[in-house]
VMD Tcl script that builds the backbone (N, CA, C; Angstrom):
set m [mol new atoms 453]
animate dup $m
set s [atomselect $m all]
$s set {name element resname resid chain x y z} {
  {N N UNK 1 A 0.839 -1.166 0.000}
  {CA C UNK 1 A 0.000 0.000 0.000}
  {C C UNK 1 A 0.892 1.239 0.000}
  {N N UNK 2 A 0.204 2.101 -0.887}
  {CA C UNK 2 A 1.483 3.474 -0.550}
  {C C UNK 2 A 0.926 4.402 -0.178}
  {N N UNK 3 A 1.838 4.672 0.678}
  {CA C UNK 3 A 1.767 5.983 2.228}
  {C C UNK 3 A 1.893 7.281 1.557}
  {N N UNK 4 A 0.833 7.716 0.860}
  {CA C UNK 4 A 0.704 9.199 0.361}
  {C C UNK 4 A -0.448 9.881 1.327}
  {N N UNK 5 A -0.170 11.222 1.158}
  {CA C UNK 5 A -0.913 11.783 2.267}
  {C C UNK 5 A -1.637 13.124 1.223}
  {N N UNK 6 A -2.529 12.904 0.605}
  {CA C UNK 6 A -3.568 14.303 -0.499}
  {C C UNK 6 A -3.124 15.472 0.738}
  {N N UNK 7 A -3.062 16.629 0.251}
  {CA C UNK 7 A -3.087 17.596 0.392}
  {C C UNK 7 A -3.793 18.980 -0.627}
  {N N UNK 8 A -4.093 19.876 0.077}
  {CA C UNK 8 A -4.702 21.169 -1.041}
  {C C UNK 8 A -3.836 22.141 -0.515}
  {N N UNK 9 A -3.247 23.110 -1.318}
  {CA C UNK 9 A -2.881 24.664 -0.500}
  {C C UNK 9 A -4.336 25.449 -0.593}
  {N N UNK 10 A -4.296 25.937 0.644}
  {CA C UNK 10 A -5.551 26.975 0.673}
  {C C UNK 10 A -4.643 28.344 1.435}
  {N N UNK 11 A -5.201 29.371 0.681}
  {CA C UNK 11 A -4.619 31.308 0.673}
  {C C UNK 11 A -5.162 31.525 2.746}
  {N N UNK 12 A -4.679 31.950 3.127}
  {CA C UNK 12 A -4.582 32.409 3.960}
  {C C UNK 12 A -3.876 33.683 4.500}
  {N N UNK 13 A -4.783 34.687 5.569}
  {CA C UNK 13 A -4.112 35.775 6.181}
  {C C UNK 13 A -3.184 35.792 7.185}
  {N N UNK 14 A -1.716 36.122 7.264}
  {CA C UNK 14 A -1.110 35.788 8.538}
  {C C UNK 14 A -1.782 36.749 9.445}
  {N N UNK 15 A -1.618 36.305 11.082}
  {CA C UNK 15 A -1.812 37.103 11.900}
  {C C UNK 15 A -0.655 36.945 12.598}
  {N N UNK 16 A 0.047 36.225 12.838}
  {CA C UNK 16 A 1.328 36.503 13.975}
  {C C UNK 16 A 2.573 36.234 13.286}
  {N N UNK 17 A 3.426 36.672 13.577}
  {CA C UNK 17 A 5.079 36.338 13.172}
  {C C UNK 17 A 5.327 37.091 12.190}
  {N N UNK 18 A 6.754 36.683 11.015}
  {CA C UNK 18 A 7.111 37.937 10.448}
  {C C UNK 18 A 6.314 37.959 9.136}
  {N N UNK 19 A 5.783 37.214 8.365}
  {CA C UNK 19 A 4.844 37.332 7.646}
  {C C UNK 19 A 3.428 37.994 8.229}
  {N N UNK 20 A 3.316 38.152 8.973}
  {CA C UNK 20 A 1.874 39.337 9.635}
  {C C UNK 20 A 0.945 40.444 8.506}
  {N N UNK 21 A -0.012 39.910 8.658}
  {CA C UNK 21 A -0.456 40.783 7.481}
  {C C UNK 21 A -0.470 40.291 5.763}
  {N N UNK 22 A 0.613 39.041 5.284}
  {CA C UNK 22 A 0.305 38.912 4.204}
  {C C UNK 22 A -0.100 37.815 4.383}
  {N N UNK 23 A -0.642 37.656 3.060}
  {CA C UNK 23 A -0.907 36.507 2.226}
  {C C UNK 23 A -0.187 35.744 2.215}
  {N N UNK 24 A -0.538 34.366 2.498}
  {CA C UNK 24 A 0.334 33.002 2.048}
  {C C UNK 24 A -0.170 31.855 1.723}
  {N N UNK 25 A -0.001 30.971 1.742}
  {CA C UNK 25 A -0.004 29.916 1.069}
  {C C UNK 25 A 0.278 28.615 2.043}
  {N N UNK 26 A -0.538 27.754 2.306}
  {CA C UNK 26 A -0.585 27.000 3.099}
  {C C UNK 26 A -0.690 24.995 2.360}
  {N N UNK 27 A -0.213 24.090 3.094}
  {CA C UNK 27 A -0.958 22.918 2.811}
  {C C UNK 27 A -2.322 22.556 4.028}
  {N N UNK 28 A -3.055 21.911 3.006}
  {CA C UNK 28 A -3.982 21.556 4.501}
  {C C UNK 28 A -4.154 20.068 4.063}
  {N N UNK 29 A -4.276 18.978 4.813}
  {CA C UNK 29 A -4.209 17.442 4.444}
  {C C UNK 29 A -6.068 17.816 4.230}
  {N N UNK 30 A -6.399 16.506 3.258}
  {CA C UNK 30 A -7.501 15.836 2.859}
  {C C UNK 30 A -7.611 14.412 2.962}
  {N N UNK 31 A -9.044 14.158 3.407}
  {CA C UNK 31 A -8.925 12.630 3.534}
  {C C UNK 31 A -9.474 12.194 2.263}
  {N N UNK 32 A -8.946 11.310 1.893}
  {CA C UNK 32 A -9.125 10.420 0.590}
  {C C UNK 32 A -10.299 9.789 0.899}
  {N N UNK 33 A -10.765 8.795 1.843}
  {CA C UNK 33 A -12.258 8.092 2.432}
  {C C UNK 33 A -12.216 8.070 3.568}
  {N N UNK 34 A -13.434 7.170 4.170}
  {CA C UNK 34 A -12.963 7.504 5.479}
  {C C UNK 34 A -13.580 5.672 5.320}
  {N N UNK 35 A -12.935 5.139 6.827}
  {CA C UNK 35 A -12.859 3.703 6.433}
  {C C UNK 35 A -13.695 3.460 7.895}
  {N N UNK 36 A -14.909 2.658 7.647}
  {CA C UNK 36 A -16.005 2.158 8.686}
  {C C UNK 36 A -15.837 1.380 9.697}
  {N N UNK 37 A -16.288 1.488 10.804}
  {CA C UNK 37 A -16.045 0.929 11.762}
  {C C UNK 37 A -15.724 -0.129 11.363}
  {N N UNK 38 A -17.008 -0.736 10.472}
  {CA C UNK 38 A -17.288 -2.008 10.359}
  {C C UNK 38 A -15.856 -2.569 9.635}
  {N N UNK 39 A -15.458 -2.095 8.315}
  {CA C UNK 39 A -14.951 -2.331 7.350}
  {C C UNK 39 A -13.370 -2.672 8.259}
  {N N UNK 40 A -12.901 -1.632 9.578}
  {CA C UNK 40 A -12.042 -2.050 10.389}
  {C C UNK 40 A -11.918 -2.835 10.825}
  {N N UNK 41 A -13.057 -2.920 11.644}
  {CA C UNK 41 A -13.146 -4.366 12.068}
  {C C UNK 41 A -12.700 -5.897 11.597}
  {N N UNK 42 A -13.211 -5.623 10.495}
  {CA C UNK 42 A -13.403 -6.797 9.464}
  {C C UNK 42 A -12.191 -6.824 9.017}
  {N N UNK 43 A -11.348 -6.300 8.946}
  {CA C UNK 43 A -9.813 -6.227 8.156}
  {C C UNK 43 A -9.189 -6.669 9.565}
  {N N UNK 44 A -9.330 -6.004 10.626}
  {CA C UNK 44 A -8.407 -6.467 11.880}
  {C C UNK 44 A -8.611 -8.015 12.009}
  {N N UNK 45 A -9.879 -8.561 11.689}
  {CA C UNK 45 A -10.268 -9.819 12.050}
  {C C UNK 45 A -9.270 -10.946 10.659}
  {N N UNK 46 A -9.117 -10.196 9.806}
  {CA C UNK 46 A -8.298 -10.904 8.554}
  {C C UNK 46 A -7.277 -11.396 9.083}
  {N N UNK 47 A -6.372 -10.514 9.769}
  {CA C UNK 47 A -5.387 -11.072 10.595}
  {C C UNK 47 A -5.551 -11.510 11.935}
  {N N UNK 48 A -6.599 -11.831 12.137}
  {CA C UNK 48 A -6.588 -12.898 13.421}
  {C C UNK 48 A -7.430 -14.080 13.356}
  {N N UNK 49 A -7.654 -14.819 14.112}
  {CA C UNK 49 A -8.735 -16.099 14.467}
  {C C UNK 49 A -10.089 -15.394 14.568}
  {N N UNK 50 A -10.311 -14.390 14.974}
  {CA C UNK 50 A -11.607 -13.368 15.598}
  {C C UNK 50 A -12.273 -13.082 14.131}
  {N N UNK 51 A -13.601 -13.092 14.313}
  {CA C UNK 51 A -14.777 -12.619 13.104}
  {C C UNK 51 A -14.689 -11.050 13.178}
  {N N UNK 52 A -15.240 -10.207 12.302}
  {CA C UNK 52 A -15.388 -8.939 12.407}
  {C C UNK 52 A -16.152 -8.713 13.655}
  {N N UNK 53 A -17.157 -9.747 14.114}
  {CA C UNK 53 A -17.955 -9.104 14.464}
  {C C UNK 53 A -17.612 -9.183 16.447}
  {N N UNK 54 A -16.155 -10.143 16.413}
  {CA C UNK 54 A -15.338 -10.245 18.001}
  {C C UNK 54 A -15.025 -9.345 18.103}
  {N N UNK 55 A -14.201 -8.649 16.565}
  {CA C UNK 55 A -13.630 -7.517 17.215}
  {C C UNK 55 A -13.945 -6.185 17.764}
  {N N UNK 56 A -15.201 -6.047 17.391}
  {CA C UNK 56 A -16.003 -4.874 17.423}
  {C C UNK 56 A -16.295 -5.333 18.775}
  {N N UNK 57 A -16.971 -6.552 19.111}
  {CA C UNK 57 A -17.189 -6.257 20.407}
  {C C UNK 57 A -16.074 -6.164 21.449}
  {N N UNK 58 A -14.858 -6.766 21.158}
  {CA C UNK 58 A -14.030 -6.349 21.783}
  {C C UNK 58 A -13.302 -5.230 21.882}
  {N N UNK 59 A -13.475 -3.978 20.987}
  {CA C UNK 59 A -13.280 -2.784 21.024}
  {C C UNK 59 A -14.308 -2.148 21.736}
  {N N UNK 60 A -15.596 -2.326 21.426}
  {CA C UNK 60 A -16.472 -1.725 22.256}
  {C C UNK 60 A -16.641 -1.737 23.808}
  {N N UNK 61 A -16.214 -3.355 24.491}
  {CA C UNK 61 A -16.228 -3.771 25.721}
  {C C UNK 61 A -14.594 -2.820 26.314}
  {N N UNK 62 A -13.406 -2.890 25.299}
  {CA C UNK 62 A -12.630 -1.867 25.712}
  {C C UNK 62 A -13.163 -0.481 26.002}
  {N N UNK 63 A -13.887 -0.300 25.446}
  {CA C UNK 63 A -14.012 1.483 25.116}
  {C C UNK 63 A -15.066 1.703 26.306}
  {N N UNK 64 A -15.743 0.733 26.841}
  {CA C UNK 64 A -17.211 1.419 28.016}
  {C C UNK 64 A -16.079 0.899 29.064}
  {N N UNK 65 A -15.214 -0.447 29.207}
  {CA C UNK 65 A -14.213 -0.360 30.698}
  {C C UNK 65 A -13.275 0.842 30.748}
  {N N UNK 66 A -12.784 1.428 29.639}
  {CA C UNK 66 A -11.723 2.421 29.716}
  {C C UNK 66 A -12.642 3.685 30.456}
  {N N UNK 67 A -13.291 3.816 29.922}
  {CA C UNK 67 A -14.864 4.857 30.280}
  {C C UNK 67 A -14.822 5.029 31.455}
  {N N UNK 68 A -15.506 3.678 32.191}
  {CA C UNK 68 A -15.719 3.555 33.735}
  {C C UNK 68 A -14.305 3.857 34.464}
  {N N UNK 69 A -12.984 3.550 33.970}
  {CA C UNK 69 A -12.051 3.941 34.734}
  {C C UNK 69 A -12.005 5.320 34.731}
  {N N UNK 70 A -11.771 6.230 33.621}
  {CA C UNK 70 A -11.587 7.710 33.831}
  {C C UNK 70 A -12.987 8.219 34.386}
  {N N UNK 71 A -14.224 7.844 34.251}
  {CA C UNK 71 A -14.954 8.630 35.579}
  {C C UNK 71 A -14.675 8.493 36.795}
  {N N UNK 72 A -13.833 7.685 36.977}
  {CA C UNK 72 A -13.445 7.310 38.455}
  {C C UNK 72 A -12.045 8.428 38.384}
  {N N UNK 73 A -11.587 8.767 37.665}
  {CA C UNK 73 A -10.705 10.030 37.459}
  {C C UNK 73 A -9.145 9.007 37.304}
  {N N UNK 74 A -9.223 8.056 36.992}
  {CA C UNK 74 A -8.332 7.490 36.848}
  {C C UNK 74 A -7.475 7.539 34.871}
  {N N UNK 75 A -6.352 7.793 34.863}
  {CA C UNK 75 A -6.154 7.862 33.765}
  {C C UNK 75 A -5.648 6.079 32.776}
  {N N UNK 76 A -6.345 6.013 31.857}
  {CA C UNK 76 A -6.054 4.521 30.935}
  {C C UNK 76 A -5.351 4.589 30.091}
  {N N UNK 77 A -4.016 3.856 30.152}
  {CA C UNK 77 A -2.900 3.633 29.193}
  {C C UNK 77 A -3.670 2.175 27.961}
  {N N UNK 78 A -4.107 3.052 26.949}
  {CA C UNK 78 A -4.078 2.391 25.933}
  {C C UNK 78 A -3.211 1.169 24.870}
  {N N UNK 79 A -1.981 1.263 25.562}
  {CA C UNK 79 A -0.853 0.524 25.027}
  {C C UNK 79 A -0.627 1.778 24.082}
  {N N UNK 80 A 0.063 1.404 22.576}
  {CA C UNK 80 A 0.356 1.669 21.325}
  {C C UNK 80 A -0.931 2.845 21.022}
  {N N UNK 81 A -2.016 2.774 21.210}
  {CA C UNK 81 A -2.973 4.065 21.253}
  {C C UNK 81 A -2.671 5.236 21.745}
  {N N UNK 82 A -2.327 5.054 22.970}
  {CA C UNK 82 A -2.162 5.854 23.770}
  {C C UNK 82 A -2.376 6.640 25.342}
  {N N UNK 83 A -3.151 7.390 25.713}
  {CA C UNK 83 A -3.489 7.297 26.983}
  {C C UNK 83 A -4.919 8.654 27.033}
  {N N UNK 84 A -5.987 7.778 27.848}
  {CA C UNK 84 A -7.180 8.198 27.589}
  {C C UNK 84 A -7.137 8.834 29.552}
  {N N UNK 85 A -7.834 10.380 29.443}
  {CA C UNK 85 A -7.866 11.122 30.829}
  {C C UNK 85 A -8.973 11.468 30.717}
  {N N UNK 86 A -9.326 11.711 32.194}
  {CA C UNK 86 A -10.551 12.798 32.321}
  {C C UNK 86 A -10.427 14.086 31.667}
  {N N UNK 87 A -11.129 15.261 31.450}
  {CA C UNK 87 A -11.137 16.345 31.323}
  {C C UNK 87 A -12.104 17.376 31.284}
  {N N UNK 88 A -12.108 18.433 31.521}
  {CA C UNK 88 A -13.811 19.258 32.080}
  {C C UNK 88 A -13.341 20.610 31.740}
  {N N UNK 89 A -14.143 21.265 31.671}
  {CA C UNK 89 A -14.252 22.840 31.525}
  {C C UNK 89 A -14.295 23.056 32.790}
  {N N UNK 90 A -13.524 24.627 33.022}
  {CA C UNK 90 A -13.857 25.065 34.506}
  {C C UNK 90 A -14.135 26.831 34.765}
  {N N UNK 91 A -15.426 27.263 35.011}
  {CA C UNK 91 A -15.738 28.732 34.987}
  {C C UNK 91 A -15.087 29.469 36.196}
  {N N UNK 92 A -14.197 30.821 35.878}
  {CA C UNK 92 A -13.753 31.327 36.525}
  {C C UNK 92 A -14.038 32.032 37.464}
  {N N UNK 93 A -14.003 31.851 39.302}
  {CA C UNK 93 A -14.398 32.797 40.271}
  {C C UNK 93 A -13.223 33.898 40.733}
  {N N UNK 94 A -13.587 34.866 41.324}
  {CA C UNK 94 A -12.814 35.761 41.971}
  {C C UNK 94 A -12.173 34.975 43.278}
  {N N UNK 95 A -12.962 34.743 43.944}
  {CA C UNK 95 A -12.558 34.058 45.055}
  {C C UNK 95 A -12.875 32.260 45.753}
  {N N UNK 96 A -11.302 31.665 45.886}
  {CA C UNK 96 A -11.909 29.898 46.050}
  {C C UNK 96 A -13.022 29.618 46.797}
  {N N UNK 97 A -13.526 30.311 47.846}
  {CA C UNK 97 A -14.530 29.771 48.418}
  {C C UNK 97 A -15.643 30.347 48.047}
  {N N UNK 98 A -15.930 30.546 46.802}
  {CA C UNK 98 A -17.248 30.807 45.755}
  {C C UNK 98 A -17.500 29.933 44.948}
  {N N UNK 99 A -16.276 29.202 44.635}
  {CA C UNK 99 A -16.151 27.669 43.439}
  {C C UNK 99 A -16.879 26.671 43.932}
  {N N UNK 100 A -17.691 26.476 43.018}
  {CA C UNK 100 A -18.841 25.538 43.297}
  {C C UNK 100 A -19.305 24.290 42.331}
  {N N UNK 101 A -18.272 23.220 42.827}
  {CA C UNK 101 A -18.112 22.254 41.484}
  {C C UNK 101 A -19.349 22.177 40.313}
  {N N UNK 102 A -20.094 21.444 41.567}
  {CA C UNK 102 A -21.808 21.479 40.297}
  {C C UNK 102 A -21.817 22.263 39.746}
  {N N UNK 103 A -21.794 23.642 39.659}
  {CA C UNK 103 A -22.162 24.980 39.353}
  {C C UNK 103 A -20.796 25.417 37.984}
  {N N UNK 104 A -19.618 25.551 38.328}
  {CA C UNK 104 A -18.474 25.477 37.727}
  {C C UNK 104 A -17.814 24.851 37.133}
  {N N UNK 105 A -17.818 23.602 36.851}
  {CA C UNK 105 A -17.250 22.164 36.194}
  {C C UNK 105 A -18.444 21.895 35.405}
  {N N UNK 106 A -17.623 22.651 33.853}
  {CA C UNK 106 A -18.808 21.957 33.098}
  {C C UNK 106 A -18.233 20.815 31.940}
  {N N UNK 107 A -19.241 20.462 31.297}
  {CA C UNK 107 A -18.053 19.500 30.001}
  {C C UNK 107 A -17.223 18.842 30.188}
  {N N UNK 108 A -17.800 17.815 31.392}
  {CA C UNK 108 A -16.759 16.449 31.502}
  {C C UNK 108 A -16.517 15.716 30.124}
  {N N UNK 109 A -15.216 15.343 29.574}
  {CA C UNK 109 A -14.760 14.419 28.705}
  {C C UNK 109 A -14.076 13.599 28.896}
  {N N UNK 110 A -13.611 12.785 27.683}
  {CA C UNK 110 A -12.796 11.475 27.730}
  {C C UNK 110 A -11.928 12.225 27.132}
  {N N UNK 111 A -10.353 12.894 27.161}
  {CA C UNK 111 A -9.900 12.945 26.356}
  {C C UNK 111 A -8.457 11.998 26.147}
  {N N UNK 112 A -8.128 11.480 24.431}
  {CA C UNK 112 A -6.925 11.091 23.963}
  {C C UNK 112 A -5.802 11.917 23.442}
  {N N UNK 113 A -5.049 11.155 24.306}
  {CA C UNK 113 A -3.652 11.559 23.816}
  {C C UNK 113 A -2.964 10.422 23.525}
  {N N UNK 114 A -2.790 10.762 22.039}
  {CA C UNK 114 A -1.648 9.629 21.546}
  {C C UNK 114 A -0.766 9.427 21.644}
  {N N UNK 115 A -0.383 8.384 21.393}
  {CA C UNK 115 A 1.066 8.219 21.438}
  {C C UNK 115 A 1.974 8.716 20.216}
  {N N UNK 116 A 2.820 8.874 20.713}
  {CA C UNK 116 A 4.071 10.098 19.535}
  {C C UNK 116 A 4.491 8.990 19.346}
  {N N UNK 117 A 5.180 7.951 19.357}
  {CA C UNK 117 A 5.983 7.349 18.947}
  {C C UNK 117 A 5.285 6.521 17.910}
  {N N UNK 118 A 4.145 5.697 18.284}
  {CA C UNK 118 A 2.890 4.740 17.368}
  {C C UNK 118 A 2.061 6.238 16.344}
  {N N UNK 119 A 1.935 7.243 16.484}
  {CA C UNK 119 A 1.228 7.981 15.732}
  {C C UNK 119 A 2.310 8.904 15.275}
  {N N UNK 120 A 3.292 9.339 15.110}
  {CA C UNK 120 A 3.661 10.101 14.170}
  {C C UNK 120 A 4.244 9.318 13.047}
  {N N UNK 121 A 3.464 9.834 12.025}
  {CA C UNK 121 A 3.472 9.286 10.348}
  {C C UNK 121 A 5.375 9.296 9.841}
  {N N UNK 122 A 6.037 8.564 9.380}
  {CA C UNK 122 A 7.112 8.540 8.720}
  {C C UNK 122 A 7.096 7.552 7.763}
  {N N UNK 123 A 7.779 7.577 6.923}
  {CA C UNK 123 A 7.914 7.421 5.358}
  {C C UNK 123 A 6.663 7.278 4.557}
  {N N UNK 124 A 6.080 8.774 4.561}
  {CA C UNK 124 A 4.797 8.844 3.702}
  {C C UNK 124 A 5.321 10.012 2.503}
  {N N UNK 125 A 4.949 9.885 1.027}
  {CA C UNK 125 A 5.038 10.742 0.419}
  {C C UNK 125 A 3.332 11.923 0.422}
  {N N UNK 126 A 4.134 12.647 -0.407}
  {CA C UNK 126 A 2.722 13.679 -0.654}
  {C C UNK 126 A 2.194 14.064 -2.039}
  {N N UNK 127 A 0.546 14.011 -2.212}
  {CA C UNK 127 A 0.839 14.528 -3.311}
  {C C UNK 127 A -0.244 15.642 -3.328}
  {N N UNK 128 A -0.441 16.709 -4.208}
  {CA C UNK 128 A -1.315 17.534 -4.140}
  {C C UNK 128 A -2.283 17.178 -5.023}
  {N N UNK 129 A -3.468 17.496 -4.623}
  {CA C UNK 129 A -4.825 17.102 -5.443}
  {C C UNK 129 A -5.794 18.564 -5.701}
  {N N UNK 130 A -6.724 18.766 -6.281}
  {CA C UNK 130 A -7.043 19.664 -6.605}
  {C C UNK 130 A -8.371 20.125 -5.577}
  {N N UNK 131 A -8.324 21.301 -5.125}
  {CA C UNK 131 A -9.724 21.821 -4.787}
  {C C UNK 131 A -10.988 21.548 -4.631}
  {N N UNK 132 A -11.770 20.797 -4.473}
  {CA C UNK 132 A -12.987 20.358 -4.732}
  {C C UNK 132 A -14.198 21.739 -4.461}
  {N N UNK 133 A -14.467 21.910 -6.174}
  {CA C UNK 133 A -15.691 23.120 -5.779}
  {C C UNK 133 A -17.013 22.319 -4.147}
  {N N UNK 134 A -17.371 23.553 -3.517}
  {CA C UNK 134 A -18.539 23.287 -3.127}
  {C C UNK 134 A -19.582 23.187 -4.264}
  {N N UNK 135 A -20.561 22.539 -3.858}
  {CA C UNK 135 A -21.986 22.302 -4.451}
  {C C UNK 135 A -22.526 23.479 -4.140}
  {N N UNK 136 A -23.459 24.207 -5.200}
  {CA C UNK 136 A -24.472 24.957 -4.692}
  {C C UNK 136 A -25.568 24.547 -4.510}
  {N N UNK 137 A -25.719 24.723 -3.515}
  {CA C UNK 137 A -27.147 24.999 -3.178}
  {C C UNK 137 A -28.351 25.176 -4.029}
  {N N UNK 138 A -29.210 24.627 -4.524}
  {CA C UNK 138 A -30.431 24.717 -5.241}
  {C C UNK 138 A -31.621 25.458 -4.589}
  {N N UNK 139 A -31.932 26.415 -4.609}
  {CA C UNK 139 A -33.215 27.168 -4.290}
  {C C UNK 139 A -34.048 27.070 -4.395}
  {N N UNK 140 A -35.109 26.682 -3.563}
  {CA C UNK 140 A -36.755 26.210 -4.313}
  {C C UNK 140 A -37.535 27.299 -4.333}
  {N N UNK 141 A -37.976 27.271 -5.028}
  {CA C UNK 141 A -39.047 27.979 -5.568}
  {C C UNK 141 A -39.986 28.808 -4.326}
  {N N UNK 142 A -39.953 29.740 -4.237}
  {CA C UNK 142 A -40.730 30.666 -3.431}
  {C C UNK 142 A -42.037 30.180 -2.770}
  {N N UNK 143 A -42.359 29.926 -1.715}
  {CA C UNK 143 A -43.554 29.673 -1.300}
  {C C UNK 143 A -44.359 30.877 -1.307}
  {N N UNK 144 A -45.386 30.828 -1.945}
  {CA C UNK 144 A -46.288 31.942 -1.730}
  {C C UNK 144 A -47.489 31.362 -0.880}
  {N N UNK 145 A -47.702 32.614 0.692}
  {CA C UNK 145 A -49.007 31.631 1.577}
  {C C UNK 145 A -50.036 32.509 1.510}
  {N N UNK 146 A -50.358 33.836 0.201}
  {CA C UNK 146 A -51.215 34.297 0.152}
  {C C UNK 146 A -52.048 34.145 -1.232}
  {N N UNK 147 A -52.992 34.947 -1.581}
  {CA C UNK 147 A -53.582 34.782 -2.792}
  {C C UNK 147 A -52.626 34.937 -4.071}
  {N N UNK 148 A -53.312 34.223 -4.956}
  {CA C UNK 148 A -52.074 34.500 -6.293}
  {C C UNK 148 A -52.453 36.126 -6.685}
  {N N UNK 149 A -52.464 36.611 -7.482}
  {CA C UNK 149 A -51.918 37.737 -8.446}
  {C C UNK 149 A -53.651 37.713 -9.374}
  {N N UNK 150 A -54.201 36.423 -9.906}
  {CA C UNK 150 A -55.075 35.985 -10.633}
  {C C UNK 150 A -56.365 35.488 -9.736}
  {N N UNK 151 A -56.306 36.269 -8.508}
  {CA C UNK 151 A -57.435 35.041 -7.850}
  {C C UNK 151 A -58.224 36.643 -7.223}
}
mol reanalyze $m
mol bondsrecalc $m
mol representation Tube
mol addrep $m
């Protein structure tokens, strides 16, 4: 399989550093498809004894135990994935004894952090692909909810 990675340049305004103010020129990656749970599954299971349909549940039975550990505020070393933490929003008081968890802690998450060593990409080429126009939009036809013109 070859490790190419699509890219588009898209124009952009600098705002910080010594380009500030101009125009430049950027890459931004594109995904080529995007590949289904299922379709993962089913390929992980190619290389093992397990059906598509073990592995899914055995990803899934991973993914609700990893769960239950970080609500317990505990952080889960994923192996080669990486490592899955609690994390929350927190609204700012003037003074600590005004902080009022219920009240202040909002947007509990699961968040991942990967691993650098298993996730950073090496020996991939690049190639550039072209722009993809947006679609326009089709306009329907005007609802009229009063009398016609002829009535």
């Amino acid at each position: 399989m070859e490790k190419s990675l699509s890219y588009v340049l898209k124009e952009q305004k600098m705002t910080l550093g010594t380009m500030k103010g101009k125009s430049v020129f950027v890459a931004k990656p594109t995904d080529r498809r995007r590949v289904s749970h299922r379709a993962f599954c089913d390929e992980v299971a190619r290389a093992t004894t397990f059906t598509g349909a073990e592995v899914e549940a055995v990803l899934r039975l991973a993914a609700e135990t990893a769960r239950k550990h970080v609500e317990q505020g505990e952080t889960v070393d994923f192996g080669d994935i990486g490592s899955l933490t609690p994390s929350f929003r927190s609204k700012a008081v003037e003074r600590a004894e005004d902080f009022n968890a219920q009240k202040h802690i909002t947007r509990p998450v699961v968040k991942l952090r990967p691993s650098a060593r298993y996730f950073t990409l090496s020996g991939v080429s690049y190639e550039r692909v072209e722009k993809k126009e947006k679609k326009e939009k089709k306009n329907p036809e005007p609802q009229h909810s009063g009398p016609s013109a002829g009535e």
